[in-house]
DSSP file (Angstrom, degrees, kcal/mol; ACC not computed):
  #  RESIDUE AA STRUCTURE BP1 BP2  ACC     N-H-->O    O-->H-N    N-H-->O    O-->H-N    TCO  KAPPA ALPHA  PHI   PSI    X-CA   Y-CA   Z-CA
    1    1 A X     >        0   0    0      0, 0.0     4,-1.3     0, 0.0     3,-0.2   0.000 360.0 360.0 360.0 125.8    0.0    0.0    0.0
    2    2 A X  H  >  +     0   0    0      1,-0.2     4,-2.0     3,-0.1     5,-0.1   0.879 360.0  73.0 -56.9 -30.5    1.5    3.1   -1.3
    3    3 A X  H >>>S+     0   0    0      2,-0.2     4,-4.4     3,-0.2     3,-0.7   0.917 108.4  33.1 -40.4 -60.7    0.2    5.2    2.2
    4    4 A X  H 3>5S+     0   0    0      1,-0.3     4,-4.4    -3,-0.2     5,-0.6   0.993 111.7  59.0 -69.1 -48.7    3.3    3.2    4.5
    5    5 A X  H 3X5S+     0   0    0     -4,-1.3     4,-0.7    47,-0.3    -1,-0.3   0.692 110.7  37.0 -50.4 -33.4    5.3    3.1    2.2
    6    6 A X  H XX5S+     0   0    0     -4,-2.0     4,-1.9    -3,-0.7     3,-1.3   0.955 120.9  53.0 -53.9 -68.3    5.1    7.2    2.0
    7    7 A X  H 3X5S+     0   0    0     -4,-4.4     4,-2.7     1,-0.3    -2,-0.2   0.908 109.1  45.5 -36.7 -39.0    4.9    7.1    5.6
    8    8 A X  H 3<<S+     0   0    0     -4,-4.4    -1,-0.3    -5,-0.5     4,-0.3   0.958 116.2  43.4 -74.0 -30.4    8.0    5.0    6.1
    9    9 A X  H << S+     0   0    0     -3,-1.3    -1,-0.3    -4,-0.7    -2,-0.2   0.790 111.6  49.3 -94.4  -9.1   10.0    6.7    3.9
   10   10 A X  H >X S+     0   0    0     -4,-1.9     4,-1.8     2,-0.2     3,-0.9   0.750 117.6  53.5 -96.9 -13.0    8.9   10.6    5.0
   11   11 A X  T 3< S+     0   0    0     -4,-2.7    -2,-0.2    -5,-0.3    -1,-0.2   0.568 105.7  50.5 -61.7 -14.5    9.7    8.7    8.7
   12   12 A X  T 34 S+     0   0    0     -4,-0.3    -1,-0.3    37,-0.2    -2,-0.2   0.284 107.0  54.9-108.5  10.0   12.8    7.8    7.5
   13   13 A X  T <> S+     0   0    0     -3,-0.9     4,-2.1     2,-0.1     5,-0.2   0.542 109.1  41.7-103.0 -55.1   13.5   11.2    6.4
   14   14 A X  T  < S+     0   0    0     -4,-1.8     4,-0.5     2,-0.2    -2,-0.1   0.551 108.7  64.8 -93.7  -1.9   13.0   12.9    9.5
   15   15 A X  T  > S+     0   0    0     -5,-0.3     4,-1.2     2,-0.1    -1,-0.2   0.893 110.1  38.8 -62.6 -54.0   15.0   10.0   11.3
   16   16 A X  H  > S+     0   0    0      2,-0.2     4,-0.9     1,-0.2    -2,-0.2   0.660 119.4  45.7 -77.6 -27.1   17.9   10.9    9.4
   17   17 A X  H  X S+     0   0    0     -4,-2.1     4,-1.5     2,-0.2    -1,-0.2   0.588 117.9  46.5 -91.0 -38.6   17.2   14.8    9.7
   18   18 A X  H  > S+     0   0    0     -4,-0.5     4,-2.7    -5,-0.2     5,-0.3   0.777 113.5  48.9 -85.4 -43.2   16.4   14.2   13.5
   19   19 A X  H  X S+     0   0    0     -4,-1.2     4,-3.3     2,-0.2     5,-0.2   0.998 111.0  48.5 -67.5 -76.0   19.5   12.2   13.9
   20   20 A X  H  X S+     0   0    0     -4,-0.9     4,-3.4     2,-0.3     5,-0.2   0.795 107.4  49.8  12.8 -83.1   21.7   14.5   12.3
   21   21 A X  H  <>S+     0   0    0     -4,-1.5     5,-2.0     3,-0.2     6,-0.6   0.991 113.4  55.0 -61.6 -52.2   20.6   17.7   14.2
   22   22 A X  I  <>S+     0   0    0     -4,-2.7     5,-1.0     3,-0.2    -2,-0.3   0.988 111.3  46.2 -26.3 -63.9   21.2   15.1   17.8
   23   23 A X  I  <5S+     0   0    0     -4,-3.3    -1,-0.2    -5,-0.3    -3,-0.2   0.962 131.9  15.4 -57.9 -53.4   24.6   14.5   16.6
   24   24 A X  I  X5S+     0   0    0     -4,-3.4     4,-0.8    -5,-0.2     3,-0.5   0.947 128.3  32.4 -99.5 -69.8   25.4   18.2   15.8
   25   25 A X  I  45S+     0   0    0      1,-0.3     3,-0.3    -5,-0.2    -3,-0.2   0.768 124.7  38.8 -49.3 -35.8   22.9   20.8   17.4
   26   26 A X  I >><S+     0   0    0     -5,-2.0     3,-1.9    -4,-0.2     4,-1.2   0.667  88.9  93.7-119.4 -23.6   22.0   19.2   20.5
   27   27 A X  T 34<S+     0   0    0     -5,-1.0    -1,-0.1    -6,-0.6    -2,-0.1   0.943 104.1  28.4 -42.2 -41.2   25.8   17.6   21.4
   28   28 A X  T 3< S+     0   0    0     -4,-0.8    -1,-0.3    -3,-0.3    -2,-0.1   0.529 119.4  56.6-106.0  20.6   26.4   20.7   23.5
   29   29 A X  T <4 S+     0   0    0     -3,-1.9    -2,-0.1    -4,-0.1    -3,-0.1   0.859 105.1  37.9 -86.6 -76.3   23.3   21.4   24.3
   30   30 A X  S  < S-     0   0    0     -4,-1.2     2,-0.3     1,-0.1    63,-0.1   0.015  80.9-118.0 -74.4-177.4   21.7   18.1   26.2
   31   31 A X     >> -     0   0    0      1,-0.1     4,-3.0    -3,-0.0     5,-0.5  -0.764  38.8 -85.2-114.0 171.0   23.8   16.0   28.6
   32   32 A X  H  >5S+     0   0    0     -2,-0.3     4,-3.6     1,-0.2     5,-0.1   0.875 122.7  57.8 -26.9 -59.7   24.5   12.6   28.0
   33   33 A X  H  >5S+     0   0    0      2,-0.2     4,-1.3     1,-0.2     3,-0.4   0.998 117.7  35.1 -57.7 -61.9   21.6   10.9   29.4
   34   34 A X  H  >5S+     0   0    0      1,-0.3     4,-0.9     2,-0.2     3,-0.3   0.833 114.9  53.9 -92.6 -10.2   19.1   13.0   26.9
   35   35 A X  H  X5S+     0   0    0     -4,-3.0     4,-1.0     2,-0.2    -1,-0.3   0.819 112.9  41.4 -23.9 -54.7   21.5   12.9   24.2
   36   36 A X  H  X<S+     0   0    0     -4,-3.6     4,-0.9    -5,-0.5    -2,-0.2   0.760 117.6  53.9 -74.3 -20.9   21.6    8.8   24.7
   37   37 A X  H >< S+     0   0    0     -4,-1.3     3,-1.4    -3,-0.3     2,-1.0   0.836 112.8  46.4 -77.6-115.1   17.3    9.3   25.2
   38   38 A X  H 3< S+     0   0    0     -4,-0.9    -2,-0.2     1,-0.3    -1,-0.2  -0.091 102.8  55.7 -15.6 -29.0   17.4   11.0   21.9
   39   39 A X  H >X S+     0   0    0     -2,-1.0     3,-4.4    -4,-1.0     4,-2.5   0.950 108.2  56.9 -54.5 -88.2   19.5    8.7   19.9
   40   40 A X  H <X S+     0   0    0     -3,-1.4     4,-1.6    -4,-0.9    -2,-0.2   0.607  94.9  57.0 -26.3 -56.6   17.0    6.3   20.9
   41   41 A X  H 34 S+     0   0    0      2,-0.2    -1,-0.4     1,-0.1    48,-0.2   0.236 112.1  49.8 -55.0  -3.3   14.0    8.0   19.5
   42   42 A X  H <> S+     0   0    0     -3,-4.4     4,-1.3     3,-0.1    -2,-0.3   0.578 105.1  49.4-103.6 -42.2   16.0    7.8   16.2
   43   43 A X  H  X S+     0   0    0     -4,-2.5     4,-2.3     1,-0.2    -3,-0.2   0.958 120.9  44.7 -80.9 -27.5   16.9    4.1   16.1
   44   44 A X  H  X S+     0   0    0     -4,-1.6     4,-1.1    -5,-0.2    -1,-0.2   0.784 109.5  45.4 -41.3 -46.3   13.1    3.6   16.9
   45   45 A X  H  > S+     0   0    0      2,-0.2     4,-1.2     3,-0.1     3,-0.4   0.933 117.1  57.2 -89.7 -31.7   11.3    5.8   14.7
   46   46 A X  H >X S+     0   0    0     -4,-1.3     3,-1.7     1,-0.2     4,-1.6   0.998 106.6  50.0 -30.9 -89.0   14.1    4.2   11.8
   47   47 A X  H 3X S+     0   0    0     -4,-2.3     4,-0.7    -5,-0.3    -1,-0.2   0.625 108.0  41.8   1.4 -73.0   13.2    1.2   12.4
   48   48 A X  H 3X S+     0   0    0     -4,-1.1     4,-2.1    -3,-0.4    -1,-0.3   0.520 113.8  58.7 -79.3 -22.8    9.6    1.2   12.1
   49   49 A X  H <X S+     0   0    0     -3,-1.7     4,-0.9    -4,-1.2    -2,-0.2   0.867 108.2  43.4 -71.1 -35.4   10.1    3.5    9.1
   50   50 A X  H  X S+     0   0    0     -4,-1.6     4,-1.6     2,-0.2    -2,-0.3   0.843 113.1  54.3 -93.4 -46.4   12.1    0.7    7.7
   51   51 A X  H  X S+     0   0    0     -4,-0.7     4,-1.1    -5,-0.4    -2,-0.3   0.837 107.0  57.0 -35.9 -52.3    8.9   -1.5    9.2
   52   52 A X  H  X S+     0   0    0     -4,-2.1     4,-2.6     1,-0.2   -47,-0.3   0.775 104.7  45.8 -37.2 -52.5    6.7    0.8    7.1
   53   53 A X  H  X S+     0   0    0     -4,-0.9     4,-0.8    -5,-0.2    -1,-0.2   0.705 109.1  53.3 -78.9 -23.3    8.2    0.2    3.7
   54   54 A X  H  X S+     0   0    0     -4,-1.6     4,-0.7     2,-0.2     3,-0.3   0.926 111.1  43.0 -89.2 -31.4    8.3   -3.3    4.1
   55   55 A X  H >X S+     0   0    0     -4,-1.1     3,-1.4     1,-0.2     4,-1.4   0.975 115.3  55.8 -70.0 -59.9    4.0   -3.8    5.0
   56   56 A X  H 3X S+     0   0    0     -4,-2.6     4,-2.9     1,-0.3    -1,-0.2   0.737 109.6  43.8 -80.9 -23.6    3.6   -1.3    2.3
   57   57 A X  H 3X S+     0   0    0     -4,-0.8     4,-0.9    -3,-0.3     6,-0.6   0.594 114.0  46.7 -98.3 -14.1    5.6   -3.7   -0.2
   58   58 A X  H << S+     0   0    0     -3,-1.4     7,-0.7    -4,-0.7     6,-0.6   0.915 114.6  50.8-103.1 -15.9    4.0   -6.9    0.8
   59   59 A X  H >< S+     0   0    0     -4,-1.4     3,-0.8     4,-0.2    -2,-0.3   0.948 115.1  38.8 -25.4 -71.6    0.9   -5.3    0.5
   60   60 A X  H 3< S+     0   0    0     -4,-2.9    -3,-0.2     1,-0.2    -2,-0.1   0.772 119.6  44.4 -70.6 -13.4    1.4   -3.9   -2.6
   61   61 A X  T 3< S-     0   0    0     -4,-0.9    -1,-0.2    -5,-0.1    -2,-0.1   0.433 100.8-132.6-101.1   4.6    3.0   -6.5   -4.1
   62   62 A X    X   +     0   0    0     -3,-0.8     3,-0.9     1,-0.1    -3,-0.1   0.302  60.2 137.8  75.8 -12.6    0.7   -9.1   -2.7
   63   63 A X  T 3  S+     0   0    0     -6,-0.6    -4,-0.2     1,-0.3    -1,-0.1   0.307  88.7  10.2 -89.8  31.3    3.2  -11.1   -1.6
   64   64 A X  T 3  S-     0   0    0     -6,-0.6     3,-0.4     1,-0.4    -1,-0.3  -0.234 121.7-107.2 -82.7  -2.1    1.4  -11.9    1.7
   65   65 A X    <   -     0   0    0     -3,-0.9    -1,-0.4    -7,-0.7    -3,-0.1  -0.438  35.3 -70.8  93.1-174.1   -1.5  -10.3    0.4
   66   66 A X  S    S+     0   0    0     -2,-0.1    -1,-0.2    -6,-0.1    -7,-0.1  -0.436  78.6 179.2-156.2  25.1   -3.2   -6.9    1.3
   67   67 A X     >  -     0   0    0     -3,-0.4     4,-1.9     1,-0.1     5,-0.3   0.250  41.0-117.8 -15.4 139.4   -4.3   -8.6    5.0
   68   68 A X  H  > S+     0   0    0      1,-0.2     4,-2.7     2,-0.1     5,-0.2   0.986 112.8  55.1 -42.5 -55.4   -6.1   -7.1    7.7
   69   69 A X  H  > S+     0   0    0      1,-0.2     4,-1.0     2,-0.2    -1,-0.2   0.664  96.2  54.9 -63.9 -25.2   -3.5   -7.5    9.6
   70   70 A X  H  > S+     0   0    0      2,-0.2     4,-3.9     3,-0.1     3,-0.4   0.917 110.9  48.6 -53.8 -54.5   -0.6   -5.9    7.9
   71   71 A X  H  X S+     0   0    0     -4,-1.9     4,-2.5     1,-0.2     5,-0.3   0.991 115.3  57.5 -71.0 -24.4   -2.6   -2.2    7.7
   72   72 A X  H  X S+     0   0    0     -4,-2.7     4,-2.4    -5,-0.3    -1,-0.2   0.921 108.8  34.6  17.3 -90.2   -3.0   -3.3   11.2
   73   73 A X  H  X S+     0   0    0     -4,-1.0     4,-3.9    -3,-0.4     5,-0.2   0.843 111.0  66.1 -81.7 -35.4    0.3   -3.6   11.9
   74   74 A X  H  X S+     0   0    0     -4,-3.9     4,-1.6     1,-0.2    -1,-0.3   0.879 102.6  41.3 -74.9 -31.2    1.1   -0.9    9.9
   75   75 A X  H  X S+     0   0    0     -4,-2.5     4,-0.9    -5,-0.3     5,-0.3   0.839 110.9  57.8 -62.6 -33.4   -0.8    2.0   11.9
   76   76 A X  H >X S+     0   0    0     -4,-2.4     4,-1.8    -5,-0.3     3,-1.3   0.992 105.3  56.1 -63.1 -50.1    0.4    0.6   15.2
   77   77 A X  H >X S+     0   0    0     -4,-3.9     4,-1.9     1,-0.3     3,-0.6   0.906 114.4  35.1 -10.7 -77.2    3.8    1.2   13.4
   78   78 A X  H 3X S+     0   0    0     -4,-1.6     4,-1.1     1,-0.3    -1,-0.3   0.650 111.7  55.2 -80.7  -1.1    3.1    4.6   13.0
   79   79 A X  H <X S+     0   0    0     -3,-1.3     4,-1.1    -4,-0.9     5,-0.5   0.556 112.6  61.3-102.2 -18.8    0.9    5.5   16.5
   80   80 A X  H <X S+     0   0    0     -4,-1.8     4,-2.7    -3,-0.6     5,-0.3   0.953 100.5  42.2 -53.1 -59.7    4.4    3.9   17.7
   81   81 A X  H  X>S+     0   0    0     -4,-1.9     4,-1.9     3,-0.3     5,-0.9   0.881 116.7  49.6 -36.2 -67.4    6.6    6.3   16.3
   82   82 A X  H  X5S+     0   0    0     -4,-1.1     4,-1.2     3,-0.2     5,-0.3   0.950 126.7  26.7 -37.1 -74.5    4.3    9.3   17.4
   83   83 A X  H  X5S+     0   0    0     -4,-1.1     4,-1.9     2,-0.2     5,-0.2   0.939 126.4  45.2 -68.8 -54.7    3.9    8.0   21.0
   84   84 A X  H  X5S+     0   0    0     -4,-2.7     4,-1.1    -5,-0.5    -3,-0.3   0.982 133.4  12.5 -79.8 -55.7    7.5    5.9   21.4
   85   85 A X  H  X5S+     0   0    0     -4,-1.9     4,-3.6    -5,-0.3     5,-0.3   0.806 122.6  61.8 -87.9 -15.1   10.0    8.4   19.9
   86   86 A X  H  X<S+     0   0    0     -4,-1.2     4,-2.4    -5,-0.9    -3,-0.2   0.933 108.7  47.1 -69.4 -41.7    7.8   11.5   19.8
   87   87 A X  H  X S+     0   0    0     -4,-1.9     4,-1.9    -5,-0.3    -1,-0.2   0.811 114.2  50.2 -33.5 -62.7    7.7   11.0   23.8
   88   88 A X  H  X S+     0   0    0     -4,-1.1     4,-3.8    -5,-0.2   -50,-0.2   0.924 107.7  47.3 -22.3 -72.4   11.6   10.5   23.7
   89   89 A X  H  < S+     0   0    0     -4,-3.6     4,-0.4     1,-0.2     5,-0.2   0.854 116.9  49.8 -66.3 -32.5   12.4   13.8   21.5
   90   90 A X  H >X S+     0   0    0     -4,-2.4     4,-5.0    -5,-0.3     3,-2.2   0.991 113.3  44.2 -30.4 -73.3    9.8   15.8   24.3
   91   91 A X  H 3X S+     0   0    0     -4,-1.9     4,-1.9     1,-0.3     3,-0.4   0.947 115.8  48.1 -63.7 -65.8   11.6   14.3   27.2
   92   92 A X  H 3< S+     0   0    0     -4,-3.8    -1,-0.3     1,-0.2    -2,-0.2   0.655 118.6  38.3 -25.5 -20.9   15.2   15.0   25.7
   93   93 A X  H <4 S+     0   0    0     -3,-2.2    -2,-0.2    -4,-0.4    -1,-0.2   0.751 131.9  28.9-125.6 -37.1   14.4   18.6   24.8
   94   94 A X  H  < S-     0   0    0     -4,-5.0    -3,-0.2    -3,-0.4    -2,-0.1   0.852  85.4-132.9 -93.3 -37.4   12.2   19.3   28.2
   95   95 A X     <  +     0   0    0     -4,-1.9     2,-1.4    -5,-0.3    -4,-0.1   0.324  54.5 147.7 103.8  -8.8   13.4   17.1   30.9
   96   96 A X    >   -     0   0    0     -5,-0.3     3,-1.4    -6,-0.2    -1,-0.2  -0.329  25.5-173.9 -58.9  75.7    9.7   16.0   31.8
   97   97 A X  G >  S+     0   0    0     -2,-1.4     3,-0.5     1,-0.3    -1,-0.2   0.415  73.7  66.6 -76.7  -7.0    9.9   12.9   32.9
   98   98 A X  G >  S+     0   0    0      1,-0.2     3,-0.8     2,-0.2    -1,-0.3   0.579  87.5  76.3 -69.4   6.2    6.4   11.7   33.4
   99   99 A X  G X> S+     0   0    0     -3,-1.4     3,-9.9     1,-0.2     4,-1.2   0.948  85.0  74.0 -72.2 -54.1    6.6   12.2   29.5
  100  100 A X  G <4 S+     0   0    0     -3,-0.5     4,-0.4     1,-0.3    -1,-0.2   0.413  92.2  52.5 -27.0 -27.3    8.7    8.6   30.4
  101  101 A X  G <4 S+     0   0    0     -3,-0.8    -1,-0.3     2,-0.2    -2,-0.1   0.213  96.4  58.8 -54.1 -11.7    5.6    6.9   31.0
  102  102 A X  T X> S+     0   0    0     -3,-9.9     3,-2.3     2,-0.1     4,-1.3   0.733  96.8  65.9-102.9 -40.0    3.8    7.7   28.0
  103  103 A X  G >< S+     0   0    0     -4,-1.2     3,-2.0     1,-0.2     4,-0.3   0.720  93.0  63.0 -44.0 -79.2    6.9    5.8   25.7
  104  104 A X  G 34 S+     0   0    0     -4,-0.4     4,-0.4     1,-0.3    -1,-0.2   0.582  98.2  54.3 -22.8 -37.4    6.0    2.4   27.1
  105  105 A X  G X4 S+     0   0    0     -3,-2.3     3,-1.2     1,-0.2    -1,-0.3   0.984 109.8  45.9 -82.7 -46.7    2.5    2.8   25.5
  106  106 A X  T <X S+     0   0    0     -3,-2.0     4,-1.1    -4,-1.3   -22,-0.3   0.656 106.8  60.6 -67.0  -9.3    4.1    3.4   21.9
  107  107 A X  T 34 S+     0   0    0     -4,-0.3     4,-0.5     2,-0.2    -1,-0.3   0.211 108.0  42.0 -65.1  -0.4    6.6    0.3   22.6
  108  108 A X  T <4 S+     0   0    0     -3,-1.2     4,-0.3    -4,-0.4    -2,-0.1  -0.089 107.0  66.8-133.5  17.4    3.4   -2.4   22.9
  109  109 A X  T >> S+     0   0    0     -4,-0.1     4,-1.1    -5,-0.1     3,-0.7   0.835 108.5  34.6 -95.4 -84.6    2.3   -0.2   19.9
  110  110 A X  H 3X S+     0   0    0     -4,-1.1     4,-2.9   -34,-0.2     5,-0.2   0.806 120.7  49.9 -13.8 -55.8    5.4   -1.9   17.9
  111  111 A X  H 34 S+     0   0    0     -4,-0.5     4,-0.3     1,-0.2    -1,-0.2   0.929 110.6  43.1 -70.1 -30.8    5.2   -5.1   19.5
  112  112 A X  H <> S+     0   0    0     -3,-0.7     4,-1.3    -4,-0.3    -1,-0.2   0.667 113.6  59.2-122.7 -45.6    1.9   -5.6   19.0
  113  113 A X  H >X S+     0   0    0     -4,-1.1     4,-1.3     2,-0.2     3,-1.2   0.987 107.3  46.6 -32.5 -89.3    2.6   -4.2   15.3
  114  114 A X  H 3X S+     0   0    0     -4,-2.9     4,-0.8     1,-0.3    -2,-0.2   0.541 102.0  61.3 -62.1  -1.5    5.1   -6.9   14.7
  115  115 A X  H 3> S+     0   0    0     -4,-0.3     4,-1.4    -5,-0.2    -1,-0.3   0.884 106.6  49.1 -71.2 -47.9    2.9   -9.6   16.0
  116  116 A X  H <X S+     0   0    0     -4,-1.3     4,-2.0    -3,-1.2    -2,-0.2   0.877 107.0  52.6 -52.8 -58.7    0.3   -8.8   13.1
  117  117 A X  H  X S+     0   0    0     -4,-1.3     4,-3.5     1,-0.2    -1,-0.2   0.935 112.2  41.5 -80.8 -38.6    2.7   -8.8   10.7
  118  118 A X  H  X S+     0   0    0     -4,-0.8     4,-2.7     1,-0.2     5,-0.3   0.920 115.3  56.7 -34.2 -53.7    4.1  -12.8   11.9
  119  119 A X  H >X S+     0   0    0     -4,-1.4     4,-1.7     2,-0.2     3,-1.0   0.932 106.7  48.6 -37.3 -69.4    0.0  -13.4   12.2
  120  120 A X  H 3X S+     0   0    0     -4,-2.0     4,-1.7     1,-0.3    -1,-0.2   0.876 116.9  44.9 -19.7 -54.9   -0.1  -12.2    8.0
  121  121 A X  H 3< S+     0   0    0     -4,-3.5     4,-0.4     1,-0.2    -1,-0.3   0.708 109.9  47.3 -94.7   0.3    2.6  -14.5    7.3
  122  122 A X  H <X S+     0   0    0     -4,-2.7     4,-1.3    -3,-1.0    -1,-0.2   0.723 116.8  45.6 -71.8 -28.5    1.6  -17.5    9.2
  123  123 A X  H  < S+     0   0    0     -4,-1.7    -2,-0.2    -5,-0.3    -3,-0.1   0.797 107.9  55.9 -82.0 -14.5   -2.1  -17.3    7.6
  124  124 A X  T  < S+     0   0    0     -4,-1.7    -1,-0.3    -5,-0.1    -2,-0.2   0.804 104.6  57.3 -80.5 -36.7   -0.5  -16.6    4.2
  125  125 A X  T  4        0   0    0     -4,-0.4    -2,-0.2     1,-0.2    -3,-0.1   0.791 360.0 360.0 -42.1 -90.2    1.4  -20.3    5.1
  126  126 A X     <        0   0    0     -4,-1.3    -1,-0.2     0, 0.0    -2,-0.1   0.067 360.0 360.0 -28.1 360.0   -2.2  -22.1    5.5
């Protein structure tokens, strides 16, 4: 489905863009600890960007088929990213840490993601 596949790649955009500004703006800014938080909210939202592009290509390309469970998997993907690094780049850049409570709920957003898509390819076995 062309939709993740956009998604993943404008996620993978702003991964790299996000990553990037971490590395250089924010090195003397934050301290370690939210510098190493921040980091983190980039190999996540990467990830799943890279997660994106792959349910949009077996979707479009059928080859598990165009499933419930892949666009599924593929929104939790992206309400993952929002919640699980968006949460991150907050807490890095504010210091709020009850923000720290809210990632957990965009990690079982991912997992829960990546169950669907194993679910897809087991039913595609049968």
């Amino acid at each position: 489905m062309p939709f993740f596949i956009i998604a993943g790649a404008i996620n993978a955009f702003i991964a790299v863009a996000f990553g990037a500004f971490g590395a250089h703006a924010l090195k003397e800014k934050l301290s370690e600890k939210y510098l190493a938080i921040w980091e983190t909210a980039v190999q996540y939202q990467m990830y799943h960007a890279i997660g994106l592009i792959v349910i949009g290509i077996l979707m479009s390309t059928n080859i598990i088929g165009n499933v419930s469970q892949l666009s599924w998997a593929g929104y939790l993907m992206l309400t993952g990213i929002v919640i699980f690094s968006g949460s991150l780049y907050v807490l890095s850049l504010s210091g709020i840490g009850i923000l720290g409570a809210i990632t957990p709920i965009g990690g079982v957003a991912f997992l829960t993601a990546w169950l669907l898509v194993i679910v897809a390819a087991v039913k595609h076995m049968n």
